[in-house]
C-alpha positions, 0 to 999 in steps of 0.5 A, a space after each residue: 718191705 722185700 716180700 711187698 715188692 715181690 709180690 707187686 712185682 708177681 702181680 704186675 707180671 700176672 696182669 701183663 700176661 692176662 692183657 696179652 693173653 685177651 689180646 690175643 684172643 682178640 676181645 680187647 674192644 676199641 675204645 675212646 680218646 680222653 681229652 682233659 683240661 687242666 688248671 691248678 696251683 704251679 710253684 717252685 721247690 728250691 732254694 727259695 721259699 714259694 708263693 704257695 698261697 691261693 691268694 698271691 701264689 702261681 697258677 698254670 692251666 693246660 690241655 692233655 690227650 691221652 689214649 689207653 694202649 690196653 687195660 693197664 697202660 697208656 700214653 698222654 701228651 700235656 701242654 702246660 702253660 703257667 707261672 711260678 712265684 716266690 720270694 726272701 725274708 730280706 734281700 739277699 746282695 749277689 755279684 750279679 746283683 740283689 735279689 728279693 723274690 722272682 716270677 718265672 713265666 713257664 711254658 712245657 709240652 710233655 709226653 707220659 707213660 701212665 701205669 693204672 695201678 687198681 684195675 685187677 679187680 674183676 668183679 665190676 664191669 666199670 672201676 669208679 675210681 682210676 689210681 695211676 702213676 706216671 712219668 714222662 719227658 719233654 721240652 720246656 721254657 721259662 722265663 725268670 723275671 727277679 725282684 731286686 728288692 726294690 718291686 721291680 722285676 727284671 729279666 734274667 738273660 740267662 732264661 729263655 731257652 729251650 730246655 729238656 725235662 723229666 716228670 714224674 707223678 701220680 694222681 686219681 681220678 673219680 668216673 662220674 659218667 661215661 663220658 666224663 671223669 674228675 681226676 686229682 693230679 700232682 706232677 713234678 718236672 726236673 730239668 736238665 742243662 746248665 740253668 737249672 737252678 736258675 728256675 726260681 730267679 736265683 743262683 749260688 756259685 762261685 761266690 765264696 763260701 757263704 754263695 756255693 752252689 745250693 745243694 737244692 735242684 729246682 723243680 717245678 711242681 704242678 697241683 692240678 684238677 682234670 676235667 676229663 672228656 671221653 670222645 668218640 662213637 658211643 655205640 661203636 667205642 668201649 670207654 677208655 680201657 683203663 676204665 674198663 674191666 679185663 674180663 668185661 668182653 669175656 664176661 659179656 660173652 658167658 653172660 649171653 650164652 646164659 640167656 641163650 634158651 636150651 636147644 631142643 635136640 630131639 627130632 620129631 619127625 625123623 627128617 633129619 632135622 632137630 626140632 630146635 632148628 626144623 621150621 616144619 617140625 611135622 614133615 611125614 617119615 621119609 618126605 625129603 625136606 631141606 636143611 631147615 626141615 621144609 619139605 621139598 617141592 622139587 618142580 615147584 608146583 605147588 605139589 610138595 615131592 612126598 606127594 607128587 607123583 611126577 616131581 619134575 614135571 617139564 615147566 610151563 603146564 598147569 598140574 593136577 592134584 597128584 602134581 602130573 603136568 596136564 600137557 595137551 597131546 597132539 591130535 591123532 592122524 587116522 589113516 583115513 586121514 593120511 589117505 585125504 591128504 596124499 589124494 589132495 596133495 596128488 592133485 596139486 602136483 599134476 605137471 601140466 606142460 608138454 615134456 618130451 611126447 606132448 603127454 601129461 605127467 603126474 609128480 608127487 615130490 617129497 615133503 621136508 619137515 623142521 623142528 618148532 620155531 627153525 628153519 635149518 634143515 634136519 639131517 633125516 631130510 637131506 634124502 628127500 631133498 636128494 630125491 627132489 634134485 634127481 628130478 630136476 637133474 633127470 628133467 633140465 627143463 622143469 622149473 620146481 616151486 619151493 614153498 614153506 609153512 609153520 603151524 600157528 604157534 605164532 602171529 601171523 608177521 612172524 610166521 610169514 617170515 619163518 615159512 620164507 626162511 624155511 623155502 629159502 634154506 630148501 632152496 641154498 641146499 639144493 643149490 650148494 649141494 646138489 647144482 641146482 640153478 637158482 633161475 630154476 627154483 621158484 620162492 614162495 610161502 604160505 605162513 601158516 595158512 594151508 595146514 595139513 593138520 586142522 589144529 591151533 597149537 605146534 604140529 610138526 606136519 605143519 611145520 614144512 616145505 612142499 615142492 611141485 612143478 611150477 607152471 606160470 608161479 614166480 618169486 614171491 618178494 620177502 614178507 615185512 617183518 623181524 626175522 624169525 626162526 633159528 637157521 644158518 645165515 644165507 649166502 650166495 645169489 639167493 634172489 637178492 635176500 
C-alpha cells in the first residue's frame, strides 16, 4: 500500500511539472466554460433509516459552473436545491415529542476543487472518459419538518438557519461530442454547527442513557447525472482542458512541420537567393535582385538594371531599348543668331529724347535671366543690375522700362503673372539696394510673346527681363490670374502690387 501511494505521489509531482513547464512555454490554449444541470436521488445518512427509494425517496436538482485552471485541475461553484426523506420502524417517544419519519427541505451553494485523475496519457488528442475527485465548502440551509407518528409534519424551530459545510466526492463523466458530456456524480456534505444532527429530524442528547447523543453524524448525500455543456467560441476556444491532452499543442506543432515540404536550399542562379525562396530563379549571374531573388529595376522603367545602361534615368522622360531617357536637348544658338539678336535689340533701345547737347543717344542695357518657373533674382545678376542703376545714377532724368518675359512652358494667364513678378522683383531690387526712385522705373510685361529664342518648350533666354529707355511707356496694371512663380513676397511702395 506504502509503494502505491508513493508512486502516485511520484506521478502527481511529474504531472505538475510538465502542466507548468507547457505553461511556460505558453502553448497552454484558451478554453471553454462547462455549465451543467444536475438532477438525481438526495437522502440522509445517520441515525435514521432513509427513503432511498425511487419510488417515494428524496430528489435535488441544480445548476454548476466549472472552468479548467490547466490540464489536471479546475474550479466549480454548485447550486443544489433538493429534499431529504426518511422514517422508524415505530414511533419513537422523546421529550420534545414522538417522532416517526421527517422531510428535510435543503438548499446549498458550494464551491469545489476538482483534481482530473486519468488525464496522463498522451497518446490521444481527446480523453472520452473524464475520472475526477473533488472537495469543496460552502453554506447551506435546510428545513427539518418531523412526523409525530400521526402523518402529520411539523417544523422543527431549530432548523433554518444558515450553515456552513464540506463536500467531498467523485464521479466520471463520458464525452459524447465537443460540446456535450455525460457525467455520474456522488457527493457527500458534512455540516458544521450546533444542529448537525438535526439533519434528519432527529436528535439524542441528554436523555438518559437509553437517548445519549447518536454516535452517527449527519450527512447529506447527493447521487446525481450531469448534463454538460461547453460554451464559448468554437474556433477561437479548445474544449475544456481536462479534456484535452497536454501534449495536444506540441503535438499539433511536430505534426505541421511534418507536412511542411523540404526547403530547396540550392541556388541556381547564383543571386544569393535560395531556390526554395527565390520568385526569379533564373535571374543572370551578377544582376542585382531584391531579397525575393526579382531582379532590380532601379529608375522603373521598365528596363531591369542588368540591362540599363542608365539605371537612374531623371523621372518624367520616355526611354529607349537600352533604358537611356530620351530628353529633348535645347535648340543650339549660332552665332549668326546672337549676331540677329544684339542687332534687333540695339534698335529698341535708341534713347530718342534731347539729353544735355539736344543729340541722340543710343543705350544698350543688360538683360537678367531667371531659373524656370522663378522670379527671385539670381546672385550671377546683381552685377547687371548694378550696371543698369549706374545709368540711371549718371542720368537723373531718364526714366527706365522694366519689362519681364517666360518662355512657354506654361499657359498664357499663368505666364502673364510670372513676367509681371519677374519686372517687378527688377524693380524692389533696384529700389532697396541701389536708391532708385519708384516714380523712375516703368512695369511692364510681355508673358511669353517676344521670345529671343523661337522654341515651344523651357529656354532660359526667354526666361528675362529687359530694360530701355522709356519715352511715352507707362505702368501696365497686373494681369488677372493666381499667382505664379516662386520669389520673395514684395514689400515697400511698389505701384500699389
Amino acid at each position: 500500500m506504502k509503494e502505491i501511494i508513493t508512486r502516485a505521489t511520484l506521478l502527481l509531482l511529474m504531472v505538475g511539472c510538465l502542466t507548468l513547464g507547457l505553461r511556460a512555454q505558453q502553448v497552454t490554449p484558451k478554453d471553454m466554460v462547462e455549465v451543467g444541470l444536475h438532477g438525481g436521488l438526495m437522502f440522509v445518512a445517520g441515525d435514521v433509516s432513509a427513503n432511498t427509494g425511487l419510488g417515494g425517496g428524496g430528489f435535488g436538482v441544480g445548476i454548476h459552473v466549472r472552468k479548467a485552471l490547466d490540464h489536471i485541475f479546475s474550479i466549480r461553484v454548485d447550486g443544489d436545491f433538493g429534499k431529504a426523506t426518511g422514517e422508524q420502524s415505530s414511533v419513537i417517544t422523546l421529550p420534545g415529542g414522538s417522532f416517526k419519519g421527517y422531510k428535510t427541505d435543503w438548499m446549498a451553494f458550494t464551491g469545489s476543487a476538482i483534481i482530473t485523475l486519468n488525464n496522463m496519457r498522451f497518446d490521444k488528442p481527446f480523453r472520452k472518459v473524464n475520472i475526477y475527485v473533488l472537495g469543496g465548502a460552502g453554506v447551506n440551509k435546510f428545513t427539518a419538518n418531523v412526523d409525530d407518528g400521526s402523518g402529520t409534519y411539523r417544523k422543527d424551530s431549530r432548523t433554518g438557519k444558515l450553515l456552513t459545510h464540506a463536500t467531498g466526492g467523485g464521479g466520471v463523466s463520458f464525452r459524447l461530442s465537443p460540446r456535450f458530456n455525460l457525467a455520474i456524480e456522488h457527493d457527500v456534505t458534512m455540516l458544521m454547527g450546533g444542529t448537525i444532527d438535526l439533519l434528519d429530524g432527529r436528535e439524542n442528547f441528554g436523555n438518559g442513557p437509553d437517548f445519549d447523543r447518536t454516535p452517527y453524524r449527519d450527512l447529506m448525500n447527493f447521487t446525481r447525472l450531469n448534463l454538460n455543456f461547453n460554451l464559448g467560441d468554437k474556433n477561437k476556444l479548445a474544449e475544456p482542458l481536462y479534456w484535452v491532452n497536454p501534449l495536444t499543442p506540441v503535438l499539433n506543432d511536430i505534426s505541421e512541420l511534418q507536412k511542411r515540404p523540404v526547403i530547396d536550399t540550392n541556388d541556381d542562379d547564383n543571386d544569393g537567393v535560395v531556390n526554395a525562396f527565390d520568385k526569379e530563379p533564373d535571374t543572370p549571374a551578377d544582376a542585382p535582385v531584391n531579397a525575393a531573388g526579382v531582379a532590380l529595376d532601379s529608375d522603373g522603367d521598365g528596363v531591369k538594371d542588368y540591362m540599363d545602361k542608365e539605371p537612374y534615368s531623371p523621372p518624367g522622360y520616355k526611354v529607349n531599348k537600352d533604358g537611356v531617357a530620351m530628353i529633348p536637348p535645347e535648340p543650339k544658338i549660332t552665332e549668326d543668331d546672337v549676331n540677329k539678336i544684339v542687332d534687333a535689340k540695339l534698335e529698341n533701345f535708341k534713347k530718342t529724347a534731347d539729353f544735355g547737347g539736344g543729340k541722340l543717344t543710343d543705350w544698350f542695357l543688360p538683360i537678367i535671366h531667371f531659373k524656370l518657373n522663378h522670379y527671385d533674382i539670381r546672385k550671377q545678376e546683381y552685377e547687371k543690375l548694378y550696371q543698369v542703376a549706374t545709368v540711371m545714377k549718371n542720368n537723373p532724368d531718364i526714366r527706365i522700362v522694366v519689362t519681364g518675359y517666360t518662355d512657354k512652358t506654361a499657359d498664357d494667364r499663368y505666364n502673364n503673372v510670372l513676367s509681371y513678378n519677374r519686372a517687378m522683383a527688377a524693380i524692389q531690387h533696384l529700389m532697396n539696394v541701389h536708391g532708385i526712385p519708384r516714380d523712375r522705373l516703368i512695369l511692364n510685361y510681355g508673358g511669353e510673346n517676344n521670345t529671343l529664342v523661337p522654341t515651344e518648350g523651357a529656354s532660359y533666354m526667354n526666361r528675362r527681363v529687359e530694360f530701355k529707355v522709356a519715352t511715352v511707356e507707362s505702368d501696365m496694371p497686373r494681369p488677372e490670374g493666381p499667382d505664379a512663380g516662386i520669389g520673395p513676397k514684395f514689400s515697400g511702395n511698389l505701384g500699389g502690387y
